[in-house]
N, C-alpha and C positions, 0 to 999 in steps of 0.2 A: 428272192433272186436279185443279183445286183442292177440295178436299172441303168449304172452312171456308165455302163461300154455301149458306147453307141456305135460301133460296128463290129456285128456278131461273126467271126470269123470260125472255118471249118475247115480241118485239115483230113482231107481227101482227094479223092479224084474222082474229078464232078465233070458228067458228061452234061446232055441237055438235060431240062425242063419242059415236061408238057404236062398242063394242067388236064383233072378231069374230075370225076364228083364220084366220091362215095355214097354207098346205100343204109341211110339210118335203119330199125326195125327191129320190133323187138326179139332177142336172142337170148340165152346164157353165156353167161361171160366164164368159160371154164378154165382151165389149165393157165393159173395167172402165171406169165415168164418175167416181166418187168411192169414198176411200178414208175409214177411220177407224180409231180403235185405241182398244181398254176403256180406262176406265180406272186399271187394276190393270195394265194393261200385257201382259197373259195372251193377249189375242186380239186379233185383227185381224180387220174387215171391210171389203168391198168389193160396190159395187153394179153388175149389169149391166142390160140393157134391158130385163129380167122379174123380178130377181131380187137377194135380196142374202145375201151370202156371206161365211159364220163360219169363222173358220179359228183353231185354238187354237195357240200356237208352238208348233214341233217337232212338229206332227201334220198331215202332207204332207194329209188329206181336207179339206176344207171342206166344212162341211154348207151345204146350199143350199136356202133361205126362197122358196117361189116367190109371189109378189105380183102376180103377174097379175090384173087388167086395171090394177093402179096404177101399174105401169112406175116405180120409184125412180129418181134421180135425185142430187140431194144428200144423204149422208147424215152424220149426226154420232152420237156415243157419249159424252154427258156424265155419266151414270151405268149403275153397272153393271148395272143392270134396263131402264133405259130408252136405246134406240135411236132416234133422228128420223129421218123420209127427208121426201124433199120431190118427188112423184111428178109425172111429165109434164103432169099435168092440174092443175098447181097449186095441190095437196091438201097437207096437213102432216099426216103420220102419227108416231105413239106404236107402238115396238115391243120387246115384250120378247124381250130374246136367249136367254133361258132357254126361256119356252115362247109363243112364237112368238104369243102372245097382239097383234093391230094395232087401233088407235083409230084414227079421222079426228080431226084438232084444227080444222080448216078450210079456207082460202082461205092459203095461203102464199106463191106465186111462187118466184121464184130465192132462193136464203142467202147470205147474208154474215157473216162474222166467225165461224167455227163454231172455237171454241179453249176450252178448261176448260169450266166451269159457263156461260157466258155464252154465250147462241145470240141470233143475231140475225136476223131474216127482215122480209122487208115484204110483202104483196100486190102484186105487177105488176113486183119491181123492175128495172129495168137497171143495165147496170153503170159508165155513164155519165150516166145522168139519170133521171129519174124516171118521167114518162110517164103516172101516175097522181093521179087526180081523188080518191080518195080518202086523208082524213086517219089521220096514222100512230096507233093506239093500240097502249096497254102493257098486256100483258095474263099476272096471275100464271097460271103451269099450277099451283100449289099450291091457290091460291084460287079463281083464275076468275074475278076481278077485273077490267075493261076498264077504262082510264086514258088517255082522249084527251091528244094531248099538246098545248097552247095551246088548250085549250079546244074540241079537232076543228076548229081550224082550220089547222091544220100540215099541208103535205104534205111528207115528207121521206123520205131514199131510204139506203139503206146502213145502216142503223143497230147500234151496236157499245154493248156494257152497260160501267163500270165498273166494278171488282174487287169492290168492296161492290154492285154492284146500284142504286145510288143514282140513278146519272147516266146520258145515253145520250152520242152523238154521234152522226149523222150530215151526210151531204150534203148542197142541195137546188137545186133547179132549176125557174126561172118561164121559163114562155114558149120553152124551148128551151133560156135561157140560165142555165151555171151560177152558182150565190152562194156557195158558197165550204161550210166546215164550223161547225155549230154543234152546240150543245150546250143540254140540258132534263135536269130532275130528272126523276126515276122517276113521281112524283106529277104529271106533266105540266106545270111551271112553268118558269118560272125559263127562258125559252127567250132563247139568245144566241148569236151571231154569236163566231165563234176566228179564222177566218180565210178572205180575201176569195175567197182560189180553194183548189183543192182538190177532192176526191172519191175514196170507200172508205177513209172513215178507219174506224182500229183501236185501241181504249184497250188500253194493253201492260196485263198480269193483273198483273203486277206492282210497277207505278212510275205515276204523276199523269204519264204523257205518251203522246200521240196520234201513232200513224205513217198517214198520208194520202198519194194519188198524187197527182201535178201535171204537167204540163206544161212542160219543159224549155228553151230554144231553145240551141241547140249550133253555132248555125252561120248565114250570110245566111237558109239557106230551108231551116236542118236544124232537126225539132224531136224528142225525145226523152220517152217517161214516167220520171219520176223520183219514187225514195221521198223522204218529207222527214218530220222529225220534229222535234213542242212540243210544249210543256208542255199539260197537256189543261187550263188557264186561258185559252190561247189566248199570242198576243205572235209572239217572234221563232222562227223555224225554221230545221234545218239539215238537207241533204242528204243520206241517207244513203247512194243508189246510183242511177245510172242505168239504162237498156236494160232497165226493170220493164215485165211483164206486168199484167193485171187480178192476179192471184190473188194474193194473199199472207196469212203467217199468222208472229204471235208465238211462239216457243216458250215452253213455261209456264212455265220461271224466268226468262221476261222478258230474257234478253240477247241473243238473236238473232232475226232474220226471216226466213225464209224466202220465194222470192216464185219467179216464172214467169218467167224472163228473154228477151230477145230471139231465142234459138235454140233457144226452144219445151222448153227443158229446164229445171233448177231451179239457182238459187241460194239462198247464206245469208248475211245479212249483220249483223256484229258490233257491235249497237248500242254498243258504247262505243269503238271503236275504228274503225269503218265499213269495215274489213278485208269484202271478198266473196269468199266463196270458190264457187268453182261444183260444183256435186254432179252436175249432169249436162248432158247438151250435147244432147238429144234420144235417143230419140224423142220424139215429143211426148208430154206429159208430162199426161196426166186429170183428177189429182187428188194430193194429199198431206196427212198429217196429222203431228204432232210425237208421240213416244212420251210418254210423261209423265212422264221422266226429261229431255228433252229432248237426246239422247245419238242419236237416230236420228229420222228421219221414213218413213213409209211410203207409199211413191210407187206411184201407176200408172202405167204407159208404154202409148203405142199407137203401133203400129211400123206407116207407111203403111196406115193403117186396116186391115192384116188382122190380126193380132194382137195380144193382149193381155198381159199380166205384171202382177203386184203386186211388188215389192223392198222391203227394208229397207236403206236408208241412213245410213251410220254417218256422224255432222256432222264426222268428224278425218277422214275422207279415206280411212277404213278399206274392206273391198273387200266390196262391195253382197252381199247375201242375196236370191237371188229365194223369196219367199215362192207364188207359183202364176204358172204361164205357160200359154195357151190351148192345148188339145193338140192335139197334132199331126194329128189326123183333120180337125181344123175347120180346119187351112189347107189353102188350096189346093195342091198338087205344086208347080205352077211359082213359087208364093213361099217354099217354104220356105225358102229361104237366108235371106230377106228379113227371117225370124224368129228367125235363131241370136242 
């Protein structure tokens, strides 16, 4: 994770904060929906349908945060005290991995972009459009600060920080129909148009350029999602991969993508080179985060919805680490095999 953004900013809409304390104890950690990793690289979590779960390397226990009635959902690890989850009831919670200390931040919806320092969230979002009557603000967790962006008159959906915090991107969408990717300062100005179509753009941590999904056509009445990448000024764009899923994420030194590919498992694809190499071919695939080496990501799998797994996958091709698999009590006899 990059350490040098010294104010973590969050685009949402953040009511109050009231602290209170979660209940450690031991649980199963099942139904994994989203993964993350410290960033010291030391631990790895994972969130299920009540709960989210710490697991140090090399120490097969994972202590288990139970968060009942919040039910987690997305969560991220952009410093080492503070944990985000984003609960079924589209709450944004603050949590510390140390002592389990949880804040409500507010109204948050689904996440997007959860990579280094930069979190991006919106109220209501979808992952195709927006949906939402209310204008996006910027709001510091340092300060407390709200920052509409055009004045609250902007509705916009996907939203991703650059490396300095300065800039956003996102999507947006009138009336049903998409407008493509634009781009606002942090102080809410400055709002313009990069490109005419477009949706779930990502400013790489490392480089002045934007990776967004689009819309392919491949054929008389074939059409395809495909990655494409420009320069975050906006202009010309080039293709990076086909048979893309919703999800995808930069890894932090900025030269690979990882993304959700067509057969529900993961790929990664070599931004200077546009080499894809595939990591996995299913099960379907949860969630993934990038180590902060960028040398591995940690995947969740779910095998025909009865089981569960966390892995470490090594980006050279090297042979996976399961880090926890759902145990063997909680599946059913007649699928076990279904879970080897």
């Amino acid at each position: 994770m990059n350490p040098r953004l010294v104010s973590l900013v969050l685009l949402t809409l953040v009511l109050t904060a009231c602290g209170q304390s979660a209940t450690a104890h031991p649980a199963n950690c099942n139904d994994v929906e989203s993964v993350a990793w410290s960033p010291d690289g030391k631990q790895v979590a994972w969130s299920d349908t009540r709960s989210i779960c710490i697991e140090t390397i090399g120490d097969p226990k994972p202590r288990v945060i139970d968060l009942h009635p919040d039910r987690p959902t997305a969560i991220a690890w952009p410093r080492r005290h503070t944990l985000l989850f984003v609960s079924r009831s589209s709450a944004l919670f603050t949590l510390d991995p140390a002592g389990d200390a949880v804040s409500r931040l507010g109204e948050a919806g689904s996440v997007a972009g959860w990579f280094g320092l930069r979190i991006a969230a919106h109220s209501r979002l979808l992952r195709m459009g927006c949906g939402d009557d209310r204008p996006m603000t910027i709001t510091s967790l340092v300060t407390g600060r709200r920052t509409p962006v055009d004045g609250g008159s902007l509705r916009g959906c996907d939203p991703s920080l650059s490396p300095d915090a300065r800039q956003i991107v996102f999507d947006r969408e009138s009336k049903g129909h998409l407008m493509g990717i634009w781009s606002a300062r942090t102080d809410g100005s400055h709002v313009e148009r990069l490109s005419p179509g477009g949706t779930n753009p990502l400013w790489s941590p490392k480089r002045a350029e934007i990776v967004y999904l689009d819309v392919a056509k491949v054929g008389r009445d074939a059409w395809e999602t495909e990655l494409r990448l420009m320069p975050s000024s906006g202009g010309a764009s080039v293709r990076l991969a086909l048979g893309v899923t919703m999800a995808n994420s930069w890894s932090p030194n900025g030269k690979f993508i990882a993304f959700s590919n067509e057969n529900n498992g993961l790929s990664a694809v070599n931004v200077a080179t546009k080499a894809v190499r595939v990591l996995t071919r299913g099960p379907d695939v949860s969630g993934f985060a990038w180590s902060h080496d960028s040398h591995e990501l940690l995947v969740g799998e779910l095998r025909n919805y009865l089981c569960s797994s966390v892995w470490r996958i090594p980006l050279s091709g090297g042979k996976p680490v399961r880090v926890w698999a759902e145990p063997a009590t909680r599946v059913d006899p007649k699928h076990e095999r279904d879970c080897e």
